[in-house]
Backbone as CSV, one residue per row, in Angstrom:
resi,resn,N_x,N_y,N_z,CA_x,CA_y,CA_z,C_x,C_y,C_z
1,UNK,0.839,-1.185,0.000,0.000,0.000,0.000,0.884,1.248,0.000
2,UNK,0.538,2.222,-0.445,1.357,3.940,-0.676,0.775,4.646,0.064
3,UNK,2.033,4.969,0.864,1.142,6.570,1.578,0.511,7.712,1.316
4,UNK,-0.344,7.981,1.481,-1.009,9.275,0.955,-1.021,10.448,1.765
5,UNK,-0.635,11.885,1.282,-0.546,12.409,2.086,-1.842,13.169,1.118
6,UNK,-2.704,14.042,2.853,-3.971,14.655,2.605,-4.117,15.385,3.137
7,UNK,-5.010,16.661,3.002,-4.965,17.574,3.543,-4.138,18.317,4.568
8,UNK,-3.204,19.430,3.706,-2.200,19.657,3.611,-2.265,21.104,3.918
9,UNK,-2.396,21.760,5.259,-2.336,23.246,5.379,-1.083,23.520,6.152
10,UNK,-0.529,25.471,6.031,0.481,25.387,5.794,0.166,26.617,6.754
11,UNK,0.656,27.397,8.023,1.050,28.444,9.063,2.096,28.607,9.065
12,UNK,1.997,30.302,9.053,3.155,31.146,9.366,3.260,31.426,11.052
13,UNK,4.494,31.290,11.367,4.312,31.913,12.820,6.070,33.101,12.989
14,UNK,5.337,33.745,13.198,6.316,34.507,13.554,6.824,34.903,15.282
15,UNK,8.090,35.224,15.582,8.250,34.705,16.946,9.198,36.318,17.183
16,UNK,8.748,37.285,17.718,9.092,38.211,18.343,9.282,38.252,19.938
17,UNK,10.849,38.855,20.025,11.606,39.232,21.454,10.441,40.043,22.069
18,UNK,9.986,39.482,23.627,9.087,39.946,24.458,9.449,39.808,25.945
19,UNK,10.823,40.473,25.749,11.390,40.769,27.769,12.692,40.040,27.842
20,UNK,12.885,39.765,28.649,14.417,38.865,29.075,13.424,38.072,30.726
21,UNK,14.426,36.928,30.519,13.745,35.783,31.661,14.231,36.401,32.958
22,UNK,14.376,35.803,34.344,15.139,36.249,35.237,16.556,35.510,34.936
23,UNK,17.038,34.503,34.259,17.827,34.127,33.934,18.730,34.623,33.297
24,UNK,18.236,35.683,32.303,18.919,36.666,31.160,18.582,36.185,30.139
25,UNK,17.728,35.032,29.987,17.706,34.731,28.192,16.371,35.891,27.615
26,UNK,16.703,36.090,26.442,15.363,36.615,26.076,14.256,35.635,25.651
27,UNK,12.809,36.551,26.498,11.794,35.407,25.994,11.312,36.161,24.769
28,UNK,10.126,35.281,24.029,9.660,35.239,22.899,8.176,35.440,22.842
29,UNK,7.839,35.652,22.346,5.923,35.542,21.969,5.916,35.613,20.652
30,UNK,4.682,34.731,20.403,4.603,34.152,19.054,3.281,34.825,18.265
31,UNK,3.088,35.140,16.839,2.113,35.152,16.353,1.866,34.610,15.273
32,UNK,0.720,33.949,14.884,0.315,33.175,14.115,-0.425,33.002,13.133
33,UNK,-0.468,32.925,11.922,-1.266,33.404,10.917,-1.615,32.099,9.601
34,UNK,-2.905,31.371,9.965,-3.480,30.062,9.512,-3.700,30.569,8.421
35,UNK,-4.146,29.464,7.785,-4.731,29.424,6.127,-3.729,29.947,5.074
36,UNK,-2.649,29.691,4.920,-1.828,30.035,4.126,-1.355,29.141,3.015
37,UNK,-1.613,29.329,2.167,-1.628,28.735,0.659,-0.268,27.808,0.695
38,UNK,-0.309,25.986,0.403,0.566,25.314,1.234,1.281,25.492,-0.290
39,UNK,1.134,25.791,-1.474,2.176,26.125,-2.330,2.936,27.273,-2.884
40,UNK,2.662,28.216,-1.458,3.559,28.832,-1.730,5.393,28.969,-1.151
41,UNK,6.165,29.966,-1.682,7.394,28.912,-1.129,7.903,29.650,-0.509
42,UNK,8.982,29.113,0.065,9.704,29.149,1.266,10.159,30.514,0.953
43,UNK,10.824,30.924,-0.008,11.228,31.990,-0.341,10.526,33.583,0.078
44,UNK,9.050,33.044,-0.710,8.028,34.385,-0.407,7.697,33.996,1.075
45,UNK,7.122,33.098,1.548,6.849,33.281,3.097,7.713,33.483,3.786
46,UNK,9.047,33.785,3.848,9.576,34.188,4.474,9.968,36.062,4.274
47,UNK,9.711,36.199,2.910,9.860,37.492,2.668,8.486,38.119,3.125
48,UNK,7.199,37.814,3.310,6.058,37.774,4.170,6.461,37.883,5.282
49,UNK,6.943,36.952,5.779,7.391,37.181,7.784,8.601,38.158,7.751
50,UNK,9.365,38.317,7.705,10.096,39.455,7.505,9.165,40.713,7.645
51,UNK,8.964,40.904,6.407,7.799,42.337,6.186,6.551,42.615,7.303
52,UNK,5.922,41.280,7.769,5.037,41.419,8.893,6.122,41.853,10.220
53,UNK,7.105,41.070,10.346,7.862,41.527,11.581,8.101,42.698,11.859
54,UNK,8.672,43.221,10.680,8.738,44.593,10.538,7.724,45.957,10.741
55,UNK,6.701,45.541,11.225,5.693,46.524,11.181,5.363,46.135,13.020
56,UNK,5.816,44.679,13.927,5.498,44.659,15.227,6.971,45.853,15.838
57,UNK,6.105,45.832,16.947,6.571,46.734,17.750,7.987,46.028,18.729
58,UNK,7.656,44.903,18.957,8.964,44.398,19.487,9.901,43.616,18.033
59,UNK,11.275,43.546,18.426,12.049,42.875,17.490,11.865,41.851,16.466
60,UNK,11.981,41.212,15.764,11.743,40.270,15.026,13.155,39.281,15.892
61,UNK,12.302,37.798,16.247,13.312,36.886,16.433,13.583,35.955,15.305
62,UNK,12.174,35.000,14.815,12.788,34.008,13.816,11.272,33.913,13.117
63,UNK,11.211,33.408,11.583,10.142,32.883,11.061,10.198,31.833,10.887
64,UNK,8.850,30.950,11.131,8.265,29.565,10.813,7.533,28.947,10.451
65,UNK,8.237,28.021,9.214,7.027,27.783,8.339,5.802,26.243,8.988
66,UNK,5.178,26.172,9.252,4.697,24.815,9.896,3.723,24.343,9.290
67,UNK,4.228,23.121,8.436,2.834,22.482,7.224,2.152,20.930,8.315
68,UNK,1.345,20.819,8.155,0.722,19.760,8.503,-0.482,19.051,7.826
69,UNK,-0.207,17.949,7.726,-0.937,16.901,6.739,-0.716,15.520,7.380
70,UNK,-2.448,15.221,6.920,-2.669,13.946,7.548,-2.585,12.571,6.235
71,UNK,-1.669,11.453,7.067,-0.892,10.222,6.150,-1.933,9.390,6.378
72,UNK,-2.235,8.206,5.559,-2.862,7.519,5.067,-2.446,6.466,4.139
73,UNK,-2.678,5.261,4.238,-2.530,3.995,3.090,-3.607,4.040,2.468
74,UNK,-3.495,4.073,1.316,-4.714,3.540,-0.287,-4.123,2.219,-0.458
């Protein structure tokens, strides 16, 4: 049998600097933005998170792309 992969959606999350711990690390807070077209590529969604980062008020830390799809045998 072949795996099938199915329904296949694709989130941006972007992860902006929000304080320092008592430890000294800096923490993070995340924002998240569903329904994003799973063919588009790595290239433009990241030039997307970039450009969104750029408009929050705290720093930009990192962008992430996170696809998820559910496997299956036919």
């Amino acid at each position: 049998m072949a795996t099938v992969k199915k329904d296949l959606s694709t989130s941006l999350i972007i992860k902006v600097e929000n304080g320092i711990t008592e430890s000294g690390k800096t923490k993070y807070a995340q924002r998240s933005f569903s329904a994003i077209n799973p063919a588009v590529s790595d290239d433009n969604l990241l030039n997307a998170g970039t450009a969104i980062g750029a408009l929050q008020a705290h720093t930009l830390g990192t962008v992430v792309r996170q696809d998820t799809c559910t496997l299956s045998q036919e």
